[in-house]
C-alpha positions in Angstrom: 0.0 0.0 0.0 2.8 2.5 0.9 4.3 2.0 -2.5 1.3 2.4 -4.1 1.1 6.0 -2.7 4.1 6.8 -3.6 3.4 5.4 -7.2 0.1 7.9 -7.4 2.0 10.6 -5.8 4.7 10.2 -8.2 2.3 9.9 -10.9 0.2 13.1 -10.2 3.7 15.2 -9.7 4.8 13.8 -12.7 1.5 15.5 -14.5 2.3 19.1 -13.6 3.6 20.8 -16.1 5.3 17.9 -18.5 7.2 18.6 -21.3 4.3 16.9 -23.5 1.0 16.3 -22.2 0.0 13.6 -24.8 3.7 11.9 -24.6 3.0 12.1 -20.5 -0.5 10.3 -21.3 1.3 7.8 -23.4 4.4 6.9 -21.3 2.3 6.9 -17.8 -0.1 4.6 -19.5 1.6 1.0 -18.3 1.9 2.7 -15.2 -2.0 3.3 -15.0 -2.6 -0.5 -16.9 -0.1 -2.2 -14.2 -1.9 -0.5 -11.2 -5.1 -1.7 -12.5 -4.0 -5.3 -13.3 -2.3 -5.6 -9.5 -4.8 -3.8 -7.5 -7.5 -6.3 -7.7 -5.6 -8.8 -8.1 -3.6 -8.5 -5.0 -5.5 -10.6 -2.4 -5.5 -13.6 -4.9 -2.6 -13.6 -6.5 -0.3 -11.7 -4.5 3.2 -11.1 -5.8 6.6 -11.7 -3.8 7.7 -8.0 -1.8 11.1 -8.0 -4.2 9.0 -8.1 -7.2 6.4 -5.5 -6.3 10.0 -3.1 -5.2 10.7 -3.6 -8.5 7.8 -2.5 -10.1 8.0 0.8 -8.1 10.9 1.4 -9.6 9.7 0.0 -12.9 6.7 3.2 -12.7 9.4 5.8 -11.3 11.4 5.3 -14.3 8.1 5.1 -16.7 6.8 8.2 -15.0 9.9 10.3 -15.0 10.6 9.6 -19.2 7.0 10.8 -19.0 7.4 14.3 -17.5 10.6 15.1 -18.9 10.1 13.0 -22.0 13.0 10.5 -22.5 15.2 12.3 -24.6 15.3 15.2 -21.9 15.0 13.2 -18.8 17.9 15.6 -16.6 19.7 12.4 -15.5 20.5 10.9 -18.5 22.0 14.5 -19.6 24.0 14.1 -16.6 25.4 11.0 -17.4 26.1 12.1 -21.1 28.3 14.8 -19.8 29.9 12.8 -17.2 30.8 9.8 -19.8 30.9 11.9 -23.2 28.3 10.6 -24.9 26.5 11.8 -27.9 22.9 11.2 -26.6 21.0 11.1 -23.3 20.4 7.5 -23.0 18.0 7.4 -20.1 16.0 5.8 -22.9 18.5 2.9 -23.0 18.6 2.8 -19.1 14.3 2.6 -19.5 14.4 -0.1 -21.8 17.2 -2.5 -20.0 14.4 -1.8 -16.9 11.9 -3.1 -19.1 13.8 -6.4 -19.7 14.8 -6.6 -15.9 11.6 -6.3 -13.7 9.4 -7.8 -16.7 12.1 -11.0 -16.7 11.5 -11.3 -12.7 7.6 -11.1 -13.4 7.4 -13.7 -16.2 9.2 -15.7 -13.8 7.0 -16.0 -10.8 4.1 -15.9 -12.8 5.9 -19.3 -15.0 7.0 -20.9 -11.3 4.0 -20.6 -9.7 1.5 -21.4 -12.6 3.4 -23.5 -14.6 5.5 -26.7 -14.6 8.5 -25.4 -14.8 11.2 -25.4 -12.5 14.4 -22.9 -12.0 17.2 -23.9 -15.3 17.3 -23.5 -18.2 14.0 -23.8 -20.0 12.6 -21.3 -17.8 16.0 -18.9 -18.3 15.1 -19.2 -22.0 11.4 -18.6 -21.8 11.7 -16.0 -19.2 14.1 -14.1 -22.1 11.5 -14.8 -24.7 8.7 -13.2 -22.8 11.0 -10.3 -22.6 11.9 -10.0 -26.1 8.0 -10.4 -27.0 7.1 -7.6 -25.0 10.0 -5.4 -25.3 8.8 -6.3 -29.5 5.3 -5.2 -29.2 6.3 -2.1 -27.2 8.4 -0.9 -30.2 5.3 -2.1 -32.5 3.0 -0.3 -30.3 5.8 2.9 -30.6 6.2 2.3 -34.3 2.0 2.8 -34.7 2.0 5.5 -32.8 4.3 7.3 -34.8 2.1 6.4 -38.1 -0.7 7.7 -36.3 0.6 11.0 -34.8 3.1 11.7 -37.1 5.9 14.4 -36.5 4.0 15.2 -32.8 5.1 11.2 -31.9 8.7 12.4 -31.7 8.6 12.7 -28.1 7.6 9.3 -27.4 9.8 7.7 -29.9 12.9 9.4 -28.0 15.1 8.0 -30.6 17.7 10.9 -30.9 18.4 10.6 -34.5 19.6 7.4 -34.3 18.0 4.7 -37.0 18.9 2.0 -34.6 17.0 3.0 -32.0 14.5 -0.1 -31.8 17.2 -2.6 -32.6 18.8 -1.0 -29.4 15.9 -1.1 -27.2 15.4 -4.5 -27.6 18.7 -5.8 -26.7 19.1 -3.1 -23.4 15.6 -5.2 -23.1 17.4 -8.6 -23.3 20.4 -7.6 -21.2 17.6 -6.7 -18.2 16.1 -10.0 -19.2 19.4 -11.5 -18.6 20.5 -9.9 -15.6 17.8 -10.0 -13.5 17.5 -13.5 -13.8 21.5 -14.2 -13.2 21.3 -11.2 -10.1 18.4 -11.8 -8.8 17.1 -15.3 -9.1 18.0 -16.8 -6.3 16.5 -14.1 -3.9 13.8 -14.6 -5.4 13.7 -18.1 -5.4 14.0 -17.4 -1.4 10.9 -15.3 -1.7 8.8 -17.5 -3.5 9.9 -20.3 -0.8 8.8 -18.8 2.0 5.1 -18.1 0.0 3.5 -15.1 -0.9 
């Protein structure tokens, strides 16, 4: 519940005065679609405490590219002039969070609900699941910018650089990868002790 606050207070901050309202509307929204998803489903499927940490920090990030826009985001200009770079990539950053708490959630969801067991089938699957979704979230990005045109700039982020998408998708599938070789067997521990 106390992250949950946080997450709205976050979120309402976040919608004062954003760089773009409709790029705010559209990077917030899997904030707003998450909460909705775990709210009611919290007494019956409840999720391990490490996981729903992460997902805080999944919706800071989401709702920080969303005020600022990801391009713009003050912390990845930081970094950029601290390691001479020739973008902000708080983008990058974003999407490697996309592969690392979504990797941790296909996981418990596959452990608990499924027959597999920790090794390497569900390392691999766990990866795919990423890559799916980190896929359809560039598809989803791609339509977008067919549908708004020039004003889906924004929420692209990508900087000039044609490669952007390819490089979302594999900052996507390093999270994938290193949440699973960090945190797996903490969570592991978690899931032992039942949720």
């Amino acid at each position: 519940m106390i992250l949950l606050g946080l997450t709205l207070v976050a979120l309402v901050v976040s919608g004062v005065g954003p760089y773009d309202r409709t790029t705010w509307y559209l990077e917030v929204a899997p904030v707003v679609i998450g909460a909705a998803i775990l709210i009611p489903t919290y007494r019956r499927f409840p999720l391990t405490p490490l996981l729903y940490r992460l997902i805080f920090v999944h919706a800071l990030v989401l709702i920080l590219g969303g005020h600022y826009t990801y391009a713009r985001v003050p912390l990845g200009f930081w970094a950029q002039d601290l390691f001479d770079l020739v973008r902000n990539h708080y983008d990058r950053f974003a999407h490697f969070v996309q592969g690392f708490v979504p990797a941790l959630l296909a996981r418990e969801v596959l452990l608990r609900k499924s027959p597999l067991r920790p090794g390497g089938w569900l390392f691999f699957l766990v990866v795919c699941v990423c890559l799916g979704f980190s896929a359809t979230y560039e598809l989803l990005e791609w339509a977008a910018a067919v549908a708004g045109g020039s004003a889906a700039e924004d929420f692209l982020g990508t900087q000039g650089d044609v490669w952007d998408t390819q490089w979302d998708m594999f900052m996507a599938l390093l999270g994938a990868i290193t949440a699973q070789v960090a945190l797996s067997r903490v969570h592991d521990r978690e899931l032992a002790r039942g949720v």
